[in-house]
C-alpha positions in Angstrom: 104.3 218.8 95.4 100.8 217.1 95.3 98.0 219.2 97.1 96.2 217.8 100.2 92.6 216.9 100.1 90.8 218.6 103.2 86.7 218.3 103.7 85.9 221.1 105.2 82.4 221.4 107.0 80.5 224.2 104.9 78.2 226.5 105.6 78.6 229.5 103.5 78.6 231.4 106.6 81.4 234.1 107.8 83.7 231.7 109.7 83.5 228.9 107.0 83.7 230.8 104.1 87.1 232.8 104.9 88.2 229.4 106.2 87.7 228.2 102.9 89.7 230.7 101.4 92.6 230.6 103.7 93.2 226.3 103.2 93.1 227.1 99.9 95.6 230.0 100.0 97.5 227.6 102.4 97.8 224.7 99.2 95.1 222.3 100.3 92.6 221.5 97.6 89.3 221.9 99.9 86.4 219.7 99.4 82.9 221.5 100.6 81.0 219.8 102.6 76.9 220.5 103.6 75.3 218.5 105.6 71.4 219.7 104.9 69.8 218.8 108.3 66.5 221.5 107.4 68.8 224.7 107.7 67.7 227.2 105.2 69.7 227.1 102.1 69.5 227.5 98.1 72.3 224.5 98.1 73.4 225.6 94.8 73.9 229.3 95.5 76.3 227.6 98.5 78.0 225.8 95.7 78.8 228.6 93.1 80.1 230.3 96.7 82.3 228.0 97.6 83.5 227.4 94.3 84.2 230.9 93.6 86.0 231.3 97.2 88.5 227.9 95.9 86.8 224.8 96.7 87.8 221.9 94.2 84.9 219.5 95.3 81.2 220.5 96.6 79.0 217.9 98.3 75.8 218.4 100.0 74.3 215.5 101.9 70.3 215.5 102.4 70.3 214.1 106.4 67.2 215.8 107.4 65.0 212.6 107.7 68.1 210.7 109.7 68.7 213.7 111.8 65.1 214.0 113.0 64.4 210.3 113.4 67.5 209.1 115.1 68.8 212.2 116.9 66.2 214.7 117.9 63.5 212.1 118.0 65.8 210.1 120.7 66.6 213.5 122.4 62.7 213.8 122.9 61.9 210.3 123.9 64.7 211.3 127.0 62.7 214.5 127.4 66.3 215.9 127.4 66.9 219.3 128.7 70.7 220.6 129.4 71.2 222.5 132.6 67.1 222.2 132.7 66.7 224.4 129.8 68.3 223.6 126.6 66.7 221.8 124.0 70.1 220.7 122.6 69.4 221.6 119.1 72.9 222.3 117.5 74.6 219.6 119.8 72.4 217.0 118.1 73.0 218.1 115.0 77.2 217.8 115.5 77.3 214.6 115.5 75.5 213.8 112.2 77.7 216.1 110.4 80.5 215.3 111.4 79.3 211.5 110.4 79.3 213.2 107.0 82.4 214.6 107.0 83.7 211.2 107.7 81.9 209.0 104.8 82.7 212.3 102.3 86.9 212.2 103.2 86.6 208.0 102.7 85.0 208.7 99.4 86.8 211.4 98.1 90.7 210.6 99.6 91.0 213.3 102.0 93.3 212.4 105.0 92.2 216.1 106.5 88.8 218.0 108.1 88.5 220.9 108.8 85.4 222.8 110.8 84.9 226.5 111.7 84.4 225.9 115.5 86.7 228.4 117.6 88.8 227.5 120.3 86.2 228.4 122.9 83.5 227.0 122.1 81.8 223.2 122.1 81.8 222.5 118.6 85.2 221.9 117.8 84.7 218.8 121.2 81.7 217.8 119.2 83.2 217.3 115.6 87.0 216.2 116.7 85.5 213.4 119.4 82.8 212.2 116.9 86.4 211.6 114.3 87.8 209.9 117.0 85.0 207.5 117.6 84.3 206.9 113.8 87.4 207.5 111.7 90.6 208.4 114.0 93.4 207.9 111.3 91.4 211.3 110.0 93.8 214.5 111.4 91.7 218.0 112.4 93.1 221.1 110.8 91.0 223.8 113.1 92.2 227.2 112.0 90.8 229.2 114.6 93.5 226.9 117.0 96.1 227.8 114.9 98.3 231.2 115.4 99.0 231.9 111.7 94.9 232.3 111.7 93.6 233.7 114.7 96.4 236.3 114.8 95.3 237.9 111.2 91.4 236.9 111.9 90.9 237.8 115.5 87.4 238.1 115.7 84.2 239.0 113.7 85.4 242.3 112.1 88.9 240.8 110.7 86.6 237.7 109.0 84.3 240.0 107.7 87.0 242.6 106.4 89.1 239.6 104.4 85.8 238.0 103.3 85.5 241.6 101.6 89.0 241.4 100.4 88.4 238.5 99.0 84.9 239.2 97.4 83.1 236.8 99.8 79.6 237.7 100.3 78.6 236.8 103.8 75.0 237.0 105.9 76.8 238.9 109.2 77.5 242.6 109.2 78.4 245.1 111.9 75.1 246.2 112.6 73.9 242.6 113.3 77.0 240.9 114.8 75.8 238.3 116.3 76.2 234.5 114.6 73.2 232.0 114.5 73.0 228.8 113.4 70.1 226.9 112.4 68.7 223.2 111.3 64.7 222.1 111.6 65.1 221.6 115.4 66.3 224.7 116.1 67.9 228.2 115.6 70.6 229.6 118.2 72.1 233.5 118.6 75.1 234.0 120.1 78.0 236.7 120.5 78.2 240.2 119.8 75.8 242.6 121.4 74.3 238.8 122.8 77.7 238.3 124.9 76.6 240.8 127.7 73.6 238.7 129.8 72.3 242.1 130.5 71.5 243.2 127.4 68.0 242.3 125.8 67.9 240.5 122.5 66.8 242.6 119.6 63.0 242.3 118.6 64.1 242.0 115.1 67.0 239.3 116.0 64.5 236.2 116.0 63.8 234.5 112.7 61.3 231.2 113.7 59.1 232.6 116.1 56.9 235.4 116.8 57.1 237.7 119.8 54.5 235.5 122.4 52.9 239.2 122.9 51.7 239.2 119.4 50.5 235.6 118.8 46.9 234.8 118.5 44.5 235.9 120.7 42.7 233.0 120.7 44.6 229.2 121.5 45.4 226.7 118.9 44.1 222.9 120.0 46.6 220.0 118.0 46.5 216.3 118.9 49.5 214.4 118.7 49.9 210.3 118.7 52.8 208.5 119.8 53.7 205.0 118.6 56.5 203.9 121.2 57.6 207.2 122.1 57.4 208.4 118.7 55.2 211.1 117.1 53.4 209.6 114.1 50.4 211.9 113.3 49.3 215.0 113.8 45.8 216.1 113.8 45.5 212.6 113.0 47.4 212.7 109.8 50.5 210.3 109.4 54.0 212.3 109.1 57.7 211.3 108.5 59.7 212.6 111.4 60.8 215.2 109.4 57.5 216.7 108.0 55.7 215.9 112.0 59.0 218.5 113.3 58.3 221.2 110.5 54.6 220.7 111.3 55.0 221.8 114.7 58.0 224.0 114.1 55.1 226.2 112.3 52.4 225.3 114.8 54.9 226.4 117.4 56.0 229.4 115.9 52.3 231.2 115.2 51.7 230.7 118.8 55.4 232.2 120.4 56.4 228.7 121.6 60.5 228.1 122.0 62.6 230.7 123.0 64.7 230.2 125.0 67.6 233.0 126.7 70.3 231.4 128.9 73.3 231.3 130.5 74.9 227.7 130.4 78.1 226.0 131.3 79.9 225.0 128.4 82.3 222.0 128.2 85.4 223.9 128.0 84.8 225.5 130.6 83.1 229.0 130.8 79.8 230.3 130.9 78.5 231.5 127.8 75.0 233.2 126.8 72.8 231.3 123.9 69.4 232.1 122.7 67.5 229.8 121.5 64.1 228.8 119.6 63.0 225.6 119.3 59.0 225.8 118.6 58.3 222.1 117.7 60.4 219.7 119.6 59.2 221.8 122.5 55.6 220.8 121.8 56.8 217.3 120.9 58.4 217.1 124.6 56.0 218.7 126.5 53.5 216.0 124.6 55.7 213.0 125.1 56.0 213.6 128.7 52.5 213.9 129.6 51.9 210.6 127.6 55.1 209.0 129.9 52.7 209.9 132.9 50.1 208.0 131.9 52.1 204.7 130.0 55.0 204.5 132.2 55.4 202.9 136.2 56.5 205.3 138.5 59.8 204.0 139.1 61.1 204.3 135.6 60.0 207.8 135.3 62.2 208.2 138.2 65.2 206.8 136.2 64.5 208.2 133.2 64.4 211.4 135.1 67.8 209.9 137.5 69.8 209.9 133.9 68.0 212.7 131.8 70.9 214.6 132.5 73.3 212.2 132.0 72.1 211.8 128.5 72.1 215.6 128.1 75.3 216.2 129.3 76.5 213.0 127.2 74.6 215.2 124.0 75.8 218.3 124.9 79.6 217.5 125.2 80.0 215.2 122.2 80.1 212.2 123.2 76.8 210.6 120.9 79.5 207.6 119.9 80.4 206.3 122.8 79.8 203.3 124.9 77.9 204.8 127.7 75.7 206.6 125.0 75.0 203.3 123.3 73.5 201.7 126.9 71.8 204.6 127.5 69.9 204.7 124.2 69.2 200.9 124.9 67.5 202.0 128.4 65.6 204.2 126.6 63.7 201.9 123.7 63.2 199.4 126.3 61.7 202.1 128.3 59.2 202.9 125.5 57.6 199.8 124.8 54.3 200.9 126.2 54.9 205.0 125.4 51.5 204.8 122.5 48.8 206.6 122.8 47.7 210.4 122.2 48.0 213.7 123.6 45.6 216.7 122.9 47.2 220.1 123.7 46.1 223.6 123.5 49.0 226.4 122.4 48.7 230.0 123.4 50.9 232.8 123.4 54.2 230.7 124.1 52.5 228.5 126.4 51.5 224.9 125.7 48.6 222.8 128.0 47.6 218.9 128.1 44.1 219.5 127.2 44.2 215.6 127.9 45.3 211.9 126.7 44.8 208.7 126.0 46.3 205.4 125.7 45.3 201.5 125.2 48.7 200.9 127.2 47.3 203.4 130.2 48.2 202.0 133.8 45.8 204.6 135.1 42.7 202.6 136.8 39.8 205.1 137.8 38.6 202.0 139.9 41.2 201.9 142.1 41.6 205.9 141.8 38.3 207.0 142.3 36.7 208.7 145.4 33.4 207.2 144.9 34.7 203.4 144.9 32.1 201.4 145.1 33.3 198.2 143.8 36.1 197.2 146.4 38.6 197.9 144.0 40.7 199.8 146.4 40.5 199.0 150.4 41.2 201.9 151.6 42.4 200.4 155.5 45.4 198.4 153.8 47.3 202.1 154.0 47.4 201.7 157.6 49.7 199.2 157.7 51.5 200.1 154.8 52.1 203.8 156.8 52.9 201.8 159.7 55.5 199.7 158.0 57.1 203.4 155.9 57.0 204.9 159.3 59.3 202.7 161.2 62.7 204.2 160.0 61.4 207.6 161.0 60.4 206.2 164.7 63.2 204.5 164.8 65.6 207.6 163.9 63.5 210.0 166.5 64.2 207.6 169.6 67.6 207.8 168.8 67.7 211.7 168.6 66.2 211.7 172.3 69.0 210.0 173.9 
């Protein structure tokens, strides 16, 4: 009987590698997938590994320009935070992937995918709801929902004693249990000693940043420019969206900028306990948003703000392909027409401050602003009656509490 073809999203990881193993113990004939969105990697170290561990096929997919430009770069133009907090860094990257996954099973044959997400967690909503958008005649094989697996592998420990059995070299080991996973927006920790929200991440646990505590004494000053909510340059040099995100990845980093510890709600339903670093698009946001002050009327900061979460939420449970997604992101160019200009900011020991900006496209008048008016730009007794007219509700609501 003719073996099934199964991509199965790669990372060379714990979870993915005994997965690997165990499709192809089970008779599929597994086709490794990477999708290279800046994670660290010697791609063809990953390949002789997942060779080695059964894989018939290897692919790796270079998405790291696409992944910056039209997913974290739109993330940033919403200034999207989830739960007020989360950059979002591994829920943009799901969707991209998985758009990987898709285009490598139409050119290879495969009728299966496969991902390493458990049970519990967001990823497998992320992967399986982007298939269902893109591709759904494609069918989910998710091991860690499936008895046979979860039984024999029940957590951490199992995986990493039938990697050994199996003479997979993997990154985890008992003394550092917990599992990370990292592209250029981001790097997130999560489970073992990390699952108790008491307990204080290890010193030695972070791998992008260093301790705010031992970063310069002395601030770092950058100047960023935005063409339509975009960052172009830095320090007045012209980047891709990649190369501007590593530039202030590194910026971010020297100066302790990103980290992130939390408790948030995920989709399925729990609370769970992430920590995160996310140097760059940090500065990128914290830029963009000073610039919206300056380029954008009050009321559509109000419903950017109004659907910020929306979008977040939207991110954060999978849903990038959908329809709602697709208005939202045509809000949000429209919103940007005007978003140019540039931002000068000062970093220092984690912190990040508008040391000031500009912009061609500025509705900020300092005729009409300023206290020392003399040009009538601003008559100052047209408030009365606009107080007057504000105030009548609020009269009109206090008679009525006096009855």
């Amino acid at each position: 009987m003719a073996r099934e073809k199964v991509v199965l999203a790669y990372s060379g990881g714990l979870d993915t590698s005994v997965i690997l193993k165990w499709l192809d113990l089970k008779g599929y004939d597994v086709v490794a997938f990477v999708a290279d969105v800046g994670q660290e990697g010697d791609w063809k170290a990953v390949e002789e590994k997942a060779m080695k561990s059964g894989a018939k096929e290897f692919y790796v997919a270079d998405l790291k320009e696409e992944f910056v430009r039209d997913f974290v770069f739109t993330a940033v133009k919403f200034n999207a935070l989830y739960e007020g907090r989360y950059y979002l860094g591994t829920s943009l990257a799901r969707p991209i992937i998985a758009k990987g996954i898709i285009e490598t099973a139409k050119k290879t044959g495969a009728k299966y995918f496969a991902h390493g997400a458990t049970g519990k967690g967001n990823d497998q909503v992320r992967f399986e709801l982007t298939a269902a958008a893109l591709a759904p005649e494609l069918k989910a094989i998710v091991p860690w929902r499936i008895p046979e697996f979860y039984n024999v592998i029940k957590g951490r420990k199992e995986a990493m004693e039938f990697a050994a059995e199996h003479g997979i070299p993997v990154k985890a080991t008992v003394s550092k249990p917990w599992s990370s996973d990292d592209n250029v927006m981001h790097i997130s920790f999560e489970a073992g000693i990390l699952e108790d929200p008491a307990a204080t991440p290890p010193a030695d646990m972070f791998e992008y940043t260093v301790s705010p505590k031992n970063a310069p004494d002395k601030g770092t000053v950058i100047e960023l420019e935005f063409d339509k909510g975009v960052a172009v340059k830095l320090n007045g040099k012209a980047l891709s969206p990649y190369e501007m995100l590593k530039g202030t990845n590194r910026l971010g980093a020297e100066n302790g900028i990103g980290r992130v510890d939390m408790v948030e709600s995920r989709y399925v339903g729990m609370k769970s306990r992430g920590v995160y670093e996310t140097p760059g698009a940090t500065i990128l946001m914290a830029a963009h948003r000073d610039l919206e002050g300056l380029t954008l009327d009050g009321s559509v900061i109000n419903l950017k703000e109004t659907l910020m979460p929306r979008f977040a939420g939207l991110v954060y449970n999978g849903y990038w392909y959908s329809g709602e997604m697709d208005c939202l992101r045509a809000l949000l160019e429209e919103s940007q027409r005007y978003v140019t200009g540039k931002v000068k900011l000062e970093l220092y020991k984690g912190n990040i401050t508008c040391m000031g900006r500009e912009s061609d496209y500025s509705l900020y008048d300092m005729m009409v602003v300023s206290m020392d008016d003399d040009h009538g730009a601003y008559d100052q007794s047209d408030a009365t009656g606009f107080i007057r007219l504000h105030s009548l509700p609020l009269k009109a609501n206090a008679k009525r509490e006096k009855k």
